[in-house]
C-alpha positions in Angstrom: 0.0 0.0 0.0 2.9 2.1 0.1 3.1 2.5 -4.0 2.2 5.6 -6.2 -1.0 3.6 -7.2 -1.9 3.8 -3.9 -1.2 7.2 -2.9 -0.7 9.7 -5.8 -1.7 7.6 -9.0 -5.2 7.7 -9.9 -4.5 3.8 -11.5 -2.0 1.1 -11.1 -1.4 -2.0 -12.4 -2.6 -4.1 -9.2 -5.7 -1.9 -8.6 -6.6 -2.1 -11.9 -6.4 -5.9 -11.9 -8.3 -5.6 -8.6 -11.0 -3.1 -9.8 -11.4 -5.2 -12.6 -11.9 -8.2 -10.3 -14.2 -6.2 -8.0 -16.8 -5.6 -10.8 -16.9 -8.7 -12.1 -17.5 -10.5 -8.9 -19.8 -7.9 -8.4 -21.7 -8.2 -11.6 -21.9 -11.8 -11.0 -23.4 -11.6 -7.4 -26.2 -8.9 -7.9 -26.4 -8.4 -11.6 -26.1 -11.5 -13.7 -26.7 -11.2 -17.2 -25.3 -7.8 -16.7 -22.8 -6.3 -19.5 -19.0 -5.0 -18.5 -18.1 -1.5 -19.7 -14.7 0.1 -18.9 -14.6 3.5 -19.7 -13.4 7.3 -19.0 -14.7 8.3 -15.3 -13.9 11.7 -13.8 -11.5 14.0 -15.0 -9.9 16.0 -12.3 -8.8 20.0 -12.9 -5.1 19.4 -12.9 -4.7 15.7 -14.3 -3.2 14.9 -17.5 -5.7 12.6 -18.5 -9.0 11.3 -17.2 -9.5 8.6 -14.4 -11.3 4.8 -15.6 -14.6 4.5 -14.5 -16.2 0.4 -14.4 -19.7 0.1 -14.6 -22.0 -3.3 -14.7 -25.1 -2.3 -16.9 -27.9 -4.5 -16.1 -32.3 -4.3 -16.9 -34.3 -4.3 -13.7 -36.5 -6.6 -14.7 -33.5 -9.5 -14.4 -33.8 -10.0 -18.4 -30.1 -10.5 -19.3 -27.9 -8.7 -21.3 -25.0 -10.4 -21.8 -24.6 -14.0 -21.1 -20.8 -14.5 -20.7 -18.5 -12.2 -18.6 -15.0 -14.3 -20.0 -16.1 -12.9 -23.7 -15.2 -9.2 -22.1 -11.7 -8.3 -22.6 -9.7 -7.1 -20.0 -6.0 -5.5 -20.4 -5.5 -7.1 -24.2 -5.4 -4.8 -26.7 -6.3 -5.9 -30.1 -5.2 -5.8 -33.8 -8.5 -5.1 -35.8 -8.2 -2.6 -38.6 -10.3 0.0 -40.4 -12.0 -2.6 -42.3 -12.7 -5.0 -40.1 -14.0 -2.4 -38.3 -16.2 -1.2 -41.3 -17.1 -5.0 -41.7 -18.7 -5.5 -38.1 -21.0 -2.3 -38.3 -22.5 -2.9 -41.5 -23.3 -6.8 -40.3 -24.3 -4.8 -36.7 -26.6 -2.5 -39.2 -27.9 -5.6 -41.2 -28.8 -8.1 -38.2 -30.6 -5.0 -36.5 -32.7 -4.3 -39.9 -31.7 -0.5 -40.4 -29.3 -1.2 -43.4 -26.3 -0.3 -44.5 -26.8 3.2 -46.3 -27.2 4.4 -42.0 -23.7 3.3 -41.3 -21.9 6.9 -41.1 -17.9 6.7 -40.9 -16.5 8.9 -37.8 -13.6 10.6 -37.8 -11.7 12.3 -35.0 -11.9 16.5 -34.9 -8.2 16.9 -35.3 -8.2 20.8 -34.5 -10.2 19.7 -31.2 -7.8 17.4 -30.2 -4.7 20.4 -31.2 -6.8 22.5 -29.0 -6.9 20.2 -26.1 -3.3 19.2 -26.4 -2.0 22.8 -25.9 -4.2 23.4 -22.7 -2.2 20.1 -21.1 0.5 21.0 -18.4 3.8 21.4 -20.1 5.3 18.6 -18.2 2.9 15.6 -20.0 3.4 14.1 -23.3 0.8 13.6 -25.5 2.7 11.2 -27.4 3.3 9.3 -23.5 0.2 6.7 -24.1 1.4 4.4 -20.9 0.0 7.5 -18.8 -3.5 6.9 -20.4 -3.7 3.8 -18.7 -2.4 5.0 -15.1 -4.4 8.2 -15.5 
């Protein structure tokens, strides 16, 4: 307990793993058939980058929506490209009947994101993505 992730790091790698943990067993226990979703939480004045925020989505009325917990990844990081990514939403647009002509490609705002890197503190770097995961 006496480590940075413990004391001044918003996320480490063991309380990660044990967050991680925590929700699943958590899900499990009071939510089953609920779906994982690790995302951006709070975003403190003065960090770099925003804190992680794990959630357990479930329906109240105990209908499930998602039946295997071990099919959410945790800590892997994948290879898929553009088009395999292209791929998946059009069949996702097909199987839920609203066709392919509504599939709209996104892109990021890159003058947004120029903005938002020149209001960070002049001791992060942007191009530092291991701090994305501790932040």
């Amino acid at each position: 307990m006496e480590g940075e992730e413990w004391n001044t790091v918003a996320l480490g790698a063991t309380k990660e793993k044990l967050a991680d943990s925590l929700i699943r067993r958590l899900c499990t226990q009071f939510a089953p058939g609920g779906l994982l979703h690790h995302g951006q939480g709070k975003w403190y004045p003065g960090e770099p980058l925003p804190r992680w925020a794990y959630s357990c989505c479930f329906r109240v009325d105990g209908e499930p929506i998602w039946q295997d917990l071990n099919r959410i990844s945790y800590g892997q990081v994948g290879n898929a490209n553009v088009e395999q990514a292209s791929q998946l939403i059009e069949a996702l647009a097909m199987r839920l009947g609203v066709g392919k002509s509504q599939v709209v490609p996104a892109y990021e705002d890159v003058l947004y994101y120029l903005w938002r890197e020149r209001r960070l503190p002049v001791n992060v770097d942007p191009f530092d993505f291991t701090s994305r995961r501790r932040a």
